[in-house]
C-alpha positions as CSV (number, residue, x, y, z in Angstrom):
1,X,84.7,1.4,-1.0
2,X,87.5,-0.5,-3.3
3,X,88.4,1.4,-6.1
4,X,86.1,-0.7,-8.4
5,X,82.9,-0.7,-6.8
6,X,80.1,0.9,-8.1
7,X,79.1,4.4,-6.4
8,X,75.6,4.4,-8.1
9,X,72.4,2.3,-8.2
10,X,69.7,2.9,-10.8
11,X,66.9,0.1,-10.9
12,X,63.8,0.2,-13.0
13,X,60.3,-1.6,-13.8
14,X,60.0,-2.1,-17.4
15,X,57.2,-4.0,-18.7
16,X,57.9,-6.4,-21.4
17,X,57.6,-4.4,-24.2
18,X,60.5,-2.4,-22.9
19,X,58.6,0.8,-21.6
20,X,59.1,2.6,-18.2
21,X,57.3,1.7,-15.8
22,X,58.8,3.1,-13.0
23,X,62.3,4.5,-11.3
24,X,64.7,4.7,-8.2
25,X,68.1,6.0,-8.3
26,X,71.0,5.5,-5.4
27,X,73.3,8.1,-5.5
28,X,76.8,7.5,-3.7
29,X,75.6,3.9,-2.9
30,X,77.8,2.2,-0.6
31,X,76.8,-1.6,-0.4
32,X,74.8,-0.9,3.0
33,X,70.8,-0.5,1.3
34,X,69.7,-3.9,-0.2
35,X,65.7,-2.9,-0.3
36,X,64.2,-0.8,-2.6
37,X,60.8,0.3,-3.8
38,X,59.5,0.0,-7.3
39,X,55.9,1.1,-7.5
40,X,53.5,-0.4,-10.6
41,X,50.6,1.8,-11.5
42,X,49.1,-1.4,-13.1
43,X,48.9,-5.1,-13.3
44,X,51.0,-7.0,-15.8
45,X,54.7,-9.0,-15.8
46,X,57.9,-6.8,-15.9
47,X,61.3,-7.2,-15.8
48,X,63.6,-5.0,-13.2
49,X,66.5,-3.6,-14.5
50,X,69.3,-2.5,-12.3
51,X,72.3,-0.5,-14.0
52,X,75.5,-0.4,-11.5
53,X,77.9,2.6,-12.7
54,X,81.1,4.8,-11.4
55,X,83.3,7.2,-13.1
56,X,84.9,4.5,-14.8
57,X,81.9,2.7,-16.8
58,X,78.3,1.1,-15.8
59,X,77.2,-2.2,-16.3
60,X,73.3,-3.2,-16.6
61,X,71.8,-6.5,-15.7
62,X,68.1,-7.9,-16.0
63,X,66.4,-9.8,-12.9
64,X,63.8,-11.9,-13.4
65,X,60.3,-11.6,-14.5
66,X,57.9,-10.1,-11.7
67,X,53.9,-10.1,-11.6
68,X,51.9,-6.9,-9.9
69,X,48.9,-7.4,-8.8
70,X,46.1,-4.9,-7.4
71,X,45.5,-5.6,-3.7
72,X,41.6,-6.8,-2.9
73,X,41.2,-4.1,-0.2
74,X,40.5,-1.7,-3.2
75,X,37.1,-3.7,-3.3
76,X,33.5,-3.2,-1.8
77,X,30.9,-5.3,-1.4
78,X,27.4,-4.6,-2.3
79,X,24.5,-6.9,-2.5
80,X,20.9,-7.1,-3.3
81,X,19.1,-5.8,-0.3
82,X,15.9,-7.7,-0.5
83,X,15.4,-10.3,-3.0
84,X,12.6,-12.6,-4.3
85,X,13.2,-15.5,-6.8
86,X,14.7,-17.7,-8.3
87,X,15.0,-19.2,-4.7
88,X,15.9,-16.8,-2.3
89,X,18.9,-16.0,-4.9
90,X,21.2,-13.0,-3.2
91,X,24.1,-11.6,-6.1
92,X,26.9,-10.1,-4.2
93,X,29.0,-7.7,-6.2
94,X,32.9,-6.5,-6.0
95,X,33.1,-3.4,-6.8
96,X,36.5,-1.4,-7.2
97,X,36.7,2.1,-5.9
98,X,38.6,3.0,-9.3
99,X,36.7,1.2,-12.0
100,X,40.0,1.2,-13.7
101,X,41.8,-0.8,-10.9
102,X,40.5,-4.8,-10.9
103,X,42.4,-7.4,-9.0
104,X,43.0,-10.2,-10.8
105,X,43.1,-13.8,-9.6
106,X,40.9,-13.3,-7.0
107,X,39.8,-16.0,-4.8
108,X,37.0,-16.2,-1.8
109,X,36.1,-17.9,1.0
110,X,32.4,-16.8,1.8
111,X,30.0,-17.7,5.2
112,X,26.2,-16.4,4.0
113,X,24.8,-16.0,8.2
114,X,22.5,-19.2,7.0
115,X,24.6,-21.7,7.9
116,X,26.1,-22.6,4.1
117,X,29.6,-21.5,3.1
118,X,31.2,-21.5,0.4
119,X,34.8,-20.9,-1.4
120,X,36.3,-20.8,-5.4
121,X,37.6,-18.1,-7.6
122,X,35.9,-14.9,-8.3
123,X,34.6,-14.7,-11.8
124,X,33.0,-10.9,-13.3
125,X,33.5,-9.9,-9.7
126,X,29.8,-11.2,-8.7
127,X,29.3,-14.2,-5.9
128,X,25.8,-15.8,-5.6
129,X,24.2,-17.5,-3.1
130,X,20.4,-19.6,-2.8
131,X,19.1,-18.5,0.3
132,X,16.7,-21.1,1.9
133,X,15.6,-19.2,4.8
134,X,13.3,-16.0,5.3
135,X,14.9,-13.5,7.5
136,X,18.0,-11.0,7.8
137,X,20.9,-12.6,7.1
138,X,24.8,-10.9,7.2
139,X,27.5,-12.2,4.4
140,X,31.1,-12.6,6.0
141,X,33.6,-12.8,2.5
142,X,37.2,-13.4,2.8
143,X,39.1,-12.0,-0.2
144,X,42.7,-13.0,-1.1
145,X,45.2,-13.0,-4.5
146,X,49.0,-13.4,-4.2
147,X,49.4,-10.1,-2.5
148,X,47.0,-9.3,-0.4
149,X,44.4,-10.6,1.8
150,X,40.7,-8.8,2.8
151,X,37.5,-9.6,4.7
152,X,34.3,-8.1,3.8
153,X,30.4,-8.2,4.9
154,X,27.1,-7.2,3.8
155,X,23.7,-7.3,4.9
156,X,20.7,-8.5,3.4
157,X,17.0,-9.0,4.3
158,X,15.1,-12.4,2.2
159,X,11.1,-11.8,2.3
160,X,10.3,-14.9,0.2
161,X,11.2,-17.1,-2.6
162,X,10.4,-18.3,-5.9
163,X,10.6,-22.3,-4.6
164,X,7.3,-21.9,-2.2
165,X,5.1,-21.8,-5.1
166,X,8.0,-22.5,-7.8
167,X,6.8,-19.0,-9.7
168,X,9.3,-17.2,-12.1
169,X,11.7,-14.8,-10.9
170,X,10.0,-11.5,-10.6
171,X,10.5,-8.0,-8.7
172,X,8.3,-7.4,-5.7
173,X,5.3,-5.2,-6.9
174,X,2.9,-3.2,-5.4
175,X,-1.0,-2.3,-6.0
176,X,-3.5,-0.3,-4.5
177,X,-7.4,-1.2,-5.7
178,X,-10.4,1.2,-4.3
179,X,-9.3,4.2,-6.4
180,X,-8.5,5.8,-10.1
181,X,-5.6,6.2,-11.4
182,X,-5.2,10.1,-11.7
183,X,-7.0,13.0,-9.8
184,X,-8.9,13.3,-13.1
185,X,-10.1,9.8,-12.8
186,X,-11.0,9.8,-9.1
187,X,-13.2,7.1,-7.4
188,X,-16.4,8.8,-6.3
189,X,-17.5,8.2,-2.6
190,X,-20.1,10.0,-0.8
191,X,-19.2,12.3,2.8
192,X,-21.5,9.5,4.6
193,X,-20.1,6.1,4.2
194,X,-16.8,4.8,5.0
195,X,-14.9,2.6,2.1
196,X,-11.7,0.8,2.3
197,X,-8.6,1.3,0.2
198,X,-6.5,-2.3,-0.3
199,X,-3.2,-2.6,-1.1
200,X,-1.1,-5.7,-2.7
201,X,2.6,-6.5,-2.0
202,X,3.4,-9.6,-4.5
203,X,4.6,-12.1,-5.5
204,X,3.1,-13.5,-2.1
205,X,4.9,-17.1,-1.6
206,X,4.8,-17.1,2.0
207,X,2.0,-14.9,2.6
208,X,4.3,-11.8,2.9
209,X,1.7,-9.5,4.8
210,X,1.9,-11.5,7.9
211,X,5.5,-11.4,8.0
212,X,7.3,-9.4,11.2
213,X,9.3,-7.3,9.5
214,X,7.2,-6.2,6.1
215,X,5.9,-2.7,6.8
216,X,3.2,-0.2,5.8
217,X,2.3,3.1,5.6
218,X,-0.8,5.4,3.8
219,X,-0.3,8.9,3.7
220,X,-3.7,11.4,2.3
221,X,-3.0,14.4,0.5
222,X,-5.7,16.5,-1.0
223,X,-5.0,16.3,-5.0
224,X,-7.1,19.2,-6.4
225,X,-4.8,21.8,-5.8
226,X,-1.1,22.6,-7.3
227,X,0.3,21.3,-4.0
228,X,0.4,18.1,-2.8
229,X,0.3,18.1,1.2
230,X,-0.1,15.1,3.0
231,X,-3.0,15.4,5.8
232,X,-2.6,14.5,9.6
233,X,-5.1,11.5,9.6
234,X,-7.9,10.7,12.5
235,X,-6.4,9.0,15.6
236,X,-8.9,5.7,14.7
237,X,-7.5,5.6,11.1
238,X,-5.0,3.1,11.2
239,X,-2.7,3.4,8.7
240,X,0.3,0.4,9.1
241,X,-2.1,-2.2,7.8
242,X,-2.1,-3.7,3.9
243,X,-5.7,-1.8,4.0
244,X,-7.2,1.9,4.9
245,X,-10.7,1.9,6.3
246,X,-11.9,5.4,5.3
247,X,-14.6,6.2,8.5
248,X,-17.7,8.3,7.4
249,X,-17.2,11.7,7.3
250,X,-13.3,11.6,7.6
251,X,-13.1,13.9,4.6
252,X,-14.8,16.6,3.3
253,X,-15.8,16.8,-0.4
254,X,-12.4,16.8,-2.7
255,X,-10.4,15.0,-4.2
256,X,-7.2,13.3,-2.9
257,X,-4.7,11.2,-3.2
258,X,-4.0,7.6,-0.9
259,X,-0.6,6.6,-1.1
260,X,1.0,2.9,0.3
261,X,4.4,2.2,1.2
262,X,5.8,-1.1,1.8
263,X,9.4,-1.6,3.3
264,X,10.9,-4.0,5.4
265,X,12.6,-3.9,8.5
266,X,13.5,-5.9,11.8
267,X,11.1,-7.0,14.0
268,X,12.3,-5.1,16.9
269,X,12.4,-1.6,14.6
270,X,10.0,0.8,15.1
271,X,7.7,1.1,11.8
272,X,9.3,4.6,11.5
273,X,12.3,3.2,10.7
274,X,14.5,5.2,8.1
275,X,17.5,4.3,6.3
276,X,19.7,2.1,6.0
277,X,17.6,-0.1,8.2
278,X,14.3,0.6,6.3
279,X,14.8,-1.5,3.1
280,X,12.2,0.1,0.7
281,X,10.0,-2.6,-1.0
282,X,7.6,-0.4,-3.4
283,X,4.9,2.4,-3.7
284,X,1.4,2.8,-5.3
285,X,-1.2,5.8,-5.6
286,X,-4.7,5.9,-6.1
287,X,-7.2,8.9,-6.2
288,X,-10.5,9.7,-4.7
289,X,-13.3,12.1,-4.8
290,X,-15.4,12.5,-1.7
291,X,-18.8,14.3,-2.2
292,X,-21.4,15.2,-0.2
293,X,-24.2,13.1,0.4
294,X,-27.6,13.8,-1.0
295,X,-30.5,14.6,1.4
296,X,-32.8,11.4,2.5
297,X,-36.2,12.1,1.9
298,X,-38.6,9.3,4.4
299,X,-42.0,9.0,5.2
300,X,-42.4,6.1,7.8
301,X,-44.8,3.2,6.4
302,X,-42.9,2.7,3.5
303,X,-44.3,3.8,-0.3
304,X,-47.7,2.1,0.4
305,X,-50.0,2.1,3.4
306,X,-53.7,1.4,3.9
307,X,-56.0,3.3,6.2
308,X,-59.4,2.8,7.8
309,X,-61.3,6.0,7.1
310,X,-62.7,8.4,9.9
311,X,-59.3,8.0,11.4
312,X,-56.6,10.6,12.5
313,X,-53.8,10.2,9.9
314,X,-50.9,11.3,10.7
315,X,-47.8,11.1,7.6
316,X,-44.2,11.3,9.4
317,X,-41.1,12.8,7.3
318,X,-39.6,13.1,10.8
319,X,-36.5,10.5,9.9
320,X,-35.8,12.4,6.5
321,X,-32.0,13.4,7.1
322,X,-28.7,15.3,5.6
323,X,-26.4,12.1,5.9
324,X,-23.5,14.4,6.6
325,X,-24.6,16.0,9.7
326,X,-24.3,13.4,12.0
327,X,-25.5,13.0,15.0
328,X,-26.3,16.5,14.6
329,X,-30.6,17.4,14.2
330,X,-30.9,18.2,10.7
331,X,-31.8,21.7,9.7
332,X,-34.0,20.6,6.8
333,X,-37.2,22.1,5.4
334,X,-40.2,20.4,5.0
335,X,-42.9,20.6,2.3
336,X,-46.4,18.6,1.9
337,X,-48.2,17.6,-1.3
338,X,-51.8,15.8,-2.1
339,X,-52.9,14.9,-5.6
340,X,-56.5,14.3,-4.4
341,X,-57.4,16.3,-1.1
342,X,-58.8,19.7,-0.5
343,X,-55.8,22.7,0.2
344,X,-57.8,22.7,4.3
345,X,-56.0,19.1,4.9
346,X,-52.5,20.5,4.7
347,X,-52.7,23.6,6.7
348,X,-49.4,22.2,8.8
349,X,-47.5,21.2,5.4
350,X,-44.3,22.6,6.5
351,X,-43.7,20.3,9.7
352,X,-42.0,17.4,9.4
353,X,-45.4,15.6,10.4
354,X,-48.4,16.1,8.8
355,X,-51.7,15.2,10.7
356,X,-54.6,14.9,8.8
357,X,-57.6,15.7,10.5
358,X,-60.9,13.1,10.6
359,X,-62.9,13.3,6.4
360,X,-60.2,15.0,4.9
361,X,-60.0,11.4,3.0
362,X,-63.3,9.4,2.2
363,X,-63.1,5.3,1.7
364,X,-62.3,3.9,-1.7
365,X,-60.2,6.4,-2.6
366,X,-56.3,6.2,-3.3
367,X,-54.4,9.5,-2.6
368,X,-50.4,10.0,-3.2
369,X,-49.1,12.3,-0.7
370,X,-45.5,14.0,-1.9
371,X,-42.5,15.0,0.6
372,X,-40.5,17.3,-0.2
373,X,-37.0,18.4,2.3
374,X,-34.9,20.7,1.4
375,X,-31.4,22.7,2.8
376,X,-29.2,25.9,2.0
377,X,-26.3,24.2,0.5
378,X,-27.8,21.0,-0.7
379,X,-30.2,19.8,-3.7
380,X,-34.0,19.0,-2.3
381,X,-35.0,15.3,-2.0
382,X,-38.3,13.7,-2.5
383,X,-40.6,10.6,-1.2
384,X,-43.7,9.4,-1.9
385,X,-46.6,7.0,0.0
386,X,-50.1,6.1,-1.4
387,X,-52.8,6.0,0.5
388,X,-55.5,3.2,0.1
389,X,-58.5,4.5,2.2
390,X,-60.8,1.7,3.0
391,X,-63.9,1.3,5.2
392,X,-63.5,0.4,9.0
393,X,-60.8,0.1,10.9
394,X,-57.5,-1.3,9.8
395,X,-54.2,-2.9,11.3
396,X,-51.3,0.2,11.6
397,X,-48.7,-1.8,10.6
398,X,-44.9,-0.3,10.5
399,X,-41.9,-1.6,9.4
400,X,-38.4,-1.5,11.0
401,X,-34.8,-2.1,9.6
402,X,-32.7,-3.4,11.5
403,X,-29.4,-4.4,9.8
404,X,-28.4,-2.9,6.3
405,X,-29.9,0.3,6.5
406,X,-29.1,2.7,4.1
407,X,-30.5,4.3,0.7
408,X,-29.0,1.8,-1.0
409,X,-28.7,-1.7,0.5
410,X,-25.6,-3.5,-0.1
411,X,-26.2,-6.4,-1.8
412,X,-23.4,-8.6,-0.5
413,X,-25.0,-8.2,3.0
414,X,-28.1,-9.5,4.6
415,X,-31.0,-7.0,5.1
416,X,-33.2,-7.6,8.2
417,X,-36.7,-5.8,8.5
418,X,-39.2,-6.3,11.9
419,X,-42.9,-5.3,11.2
420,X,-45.0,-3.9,14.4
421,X,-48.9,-3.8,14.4
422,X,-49.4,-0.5,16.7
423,X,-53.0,-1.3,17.4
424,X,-53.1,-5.5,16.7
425,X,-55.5,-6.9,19.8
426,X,-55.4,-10.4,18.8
427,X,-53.5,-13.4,17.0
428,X,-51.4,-11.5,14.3
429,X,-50.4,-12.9,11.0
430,X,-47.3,-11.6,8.9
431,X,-46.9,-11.9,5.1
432,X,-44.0,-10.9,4.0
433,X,-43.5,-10.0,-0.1
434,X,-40.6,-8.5,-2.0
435,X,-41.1,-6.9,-5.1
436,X,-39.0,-5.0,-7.8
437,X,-40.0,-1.6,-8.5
438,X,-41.7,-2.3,-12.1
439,X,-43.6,-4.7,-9.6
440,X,-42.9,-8.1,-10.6
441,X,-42.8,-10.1,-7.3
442,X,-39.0,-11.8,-6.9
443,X,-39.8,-13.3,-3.3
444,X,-42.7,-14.0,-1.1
445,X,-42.6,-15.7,1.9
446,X,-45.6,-16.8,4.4
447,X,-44.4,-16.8,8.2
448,X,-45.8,-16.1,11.5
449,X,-42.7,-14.2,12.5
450,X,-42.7,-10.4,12.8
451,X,-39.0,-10.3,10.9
452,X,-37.8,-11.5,8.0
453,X,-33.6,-11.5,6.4
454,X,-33.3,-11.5,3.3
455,X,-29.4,-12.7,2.2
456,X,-26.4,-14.6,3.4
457,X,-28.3,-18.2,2.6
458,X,-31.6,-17.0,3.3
């Protein structure tokens, strides 16, 4: 080294205003390093100083004006993971892992896995695309600035879009009908009918239930304690459709609680599917109260029948019933009552048939006969039947249901009855009648048919 050189090196990133930013320092420099390393802990334009010295003197010079830039592989990508409206829209967003630390001058070159690309400058870190297409769909982005170059990707799922039915841009919501909306507001059902829970996923463009990968669960948990444990439903309750069908006697009397999930998922996943796979759509709750059903007090031959006097008479309360045993014979107790005939024609009052023997009832008279069935654990139940005793003999007539039979008929399905003469000989002729119970007549009908509907058009 000639006696003049310099023997030390000291170069330094200043910004404009003149403040550090950083340092290096060469000691006993001999001309044989040219690189060095001068580390920015932010973006901006600065000046590099480099001040050459010996034991003689230093000399300082300023280079040129230099830009630093953060490099885009500090960035993630996230994006919407299912979207609705407005059409199909997906918002990717760049997010820095130091919120501090934002490239600048960021440009991209996008392909959205529909088919479209795209390319520009990145503005507020956010990149949106209109998805046409209903599916699963994965984002390739290339990022770049001056200094650095980065590809990212991201997944996303499209159920529908605002365009099918051209709504305005909403979040997917989800409803449940069928129940209350707290345990103290339950929807009542009895033990011994089934009922069906429905649940809603909108806004429905494309008719969203039907899609492949839209998903549903129910889960039951009894509500009237502090605990909230869902229940292992029945085997036949199928519980990954948009509605529950609650089978008779499923539950017995409490209240609970029905919640519906909704995610969505790929066709080939199992509906079991958990994260990050499962995309979660929404939830909804409903509550209801299941109580026992109230004994069924019957006496065949409906509330009026006419008899021919000097007849056996028998009075059946053999189909009376507790609704919530089944298939199981009912354990009921059975009571008889007459307004009008001596204590001697009810000697066998407490059998579910009562046979009354020959002038226990005279013609012309009208007797009303009482049932009364009764259990351990349940309130009694009455029916009642009149008797018009007339003189000779007269048709038995019974009458069957055959579709819609229950205590209550459901009025948004048709009721079917069949009438039987048990000791008709010759041509028989039906009139049918159907009356309210104050007794003004709604419907009569004529007909030489031995069953009548009533309903659906008839």
């Amino acid at each position: 080294m000639s006696r003049g050189a310099p023997s030390s090196l000291a170069l330094e990133l200043v910004g404009l205003d003149g403040a550090l930013v950083s340092r290096e320092e060469v000691v006993q420099w001999n001309g044989s390093k040219n690189g060095f390393n001068l580390s920015a802990s932010k973006q901006g334009i600065f000046q590099v100083r480099v001040t050459a010295y010996n034991r003689l003197g230093n000399i300082t010079v300023m280079a040129g004006n230099i830009t630093a830039l953060y490099s885009v592989s500090i960035l993630e990508l996230k994006v919407t993971e299912h979207v609705s409206c407005p059409p199909g829209r997906a918002t990717f967003w760049l997010k820095p892992r130091e919120p501090a630390q934002v490239p600048s001058i960021i440009h991209y070159s996008a392909h959205f896995g529909d088919g479209e690309t795209d390319s520009g400058e990145v503005f507020d870190l956010e990149i949106s695309h209109d998805y046409r297409k209903i599916g699963r769909f994965t984002a390739t982005i290339k990022l770049s600035n001056p200094v650095s170059t980065f590809v990212l990707s991201a997944s996303l799922m499209i159920l529908w879009h605002g365009e099918a039915r051209g709504e305005l841009c909403q979040s997917p919501s989800v409803t449940v009908s069928g129940g209350g909306s707290s345990a103290k507001v339950p929807t009542t059902y009895l033990s011994s009918e089934s009922f069906v829970l429905s649940a809603a996923v909108s806004p429905d463009a494309v008719n969203a239930s039907t899609l492949p990968f839209l998903h549903f669960e129910w889960q039951v948990a009894v509500a009237s304690g502090d605990n909230l444990t869902d229940m292992e439903l029945n085997s036949q309750t199928i519980t990954n459709r948009s509605e529950l069908l609650i089978p008779s006697s499923a539950f017995s009397p409490d209240v609970y609680r029905a919640r519906f999930f909704a995610w969505a998922a790929e066709e080939t996943e199992p509906v079991t599917s958990v994260a990050p796979q499962r995309i979660e759509i929404g939830q909804a709750e409903v509550f209801f109260k299941v109580v026992a059903a109230p004994l069924q007090a019957t006496i065949e031959g409906g509330s009026v029948r006419r008899i021919g006097a000097g007849s056996e008479i028998i009075m059946d309360g053999s189909s009376s019933r507790d609704p919530d045993a089944g298939a199981v014979p009912s354990q009921l107790n059975y009571t008889w009552s007459c307004d009008k005939c001596p204590e001697s024609c009810l000697d066998n009052r407490h059998r579910a048939r009562l046979t009354l023997k020959d002038g226990c009832l005279t013609a012309g008279s009208e007797v009303i006969f009482r049932l009364t069935v009764s259990s351990t654990d349940k309130l009694s139940a009455q029916a009642e039947q009149r008797l018009v005793v007339l003189s000779g003999q007269v048709p038995d007539v019974s009458i069957q249901c055959i579709e819609n039979c229950v205590s209550w008929v459901v009025p948004a399905k048709r009721l079917v009855l069949m009438a039987k003469c048990n000791n008709c000989t010759t041509q028989i002729y039906y009139y049918w009648s159907l009356r309210q119970d104050v007794g003004d007549q709604v419907r009569s009908a004529k007909e030489h048919l031995s069953c009548i509907t009533v309903g659906q058009g008839h």
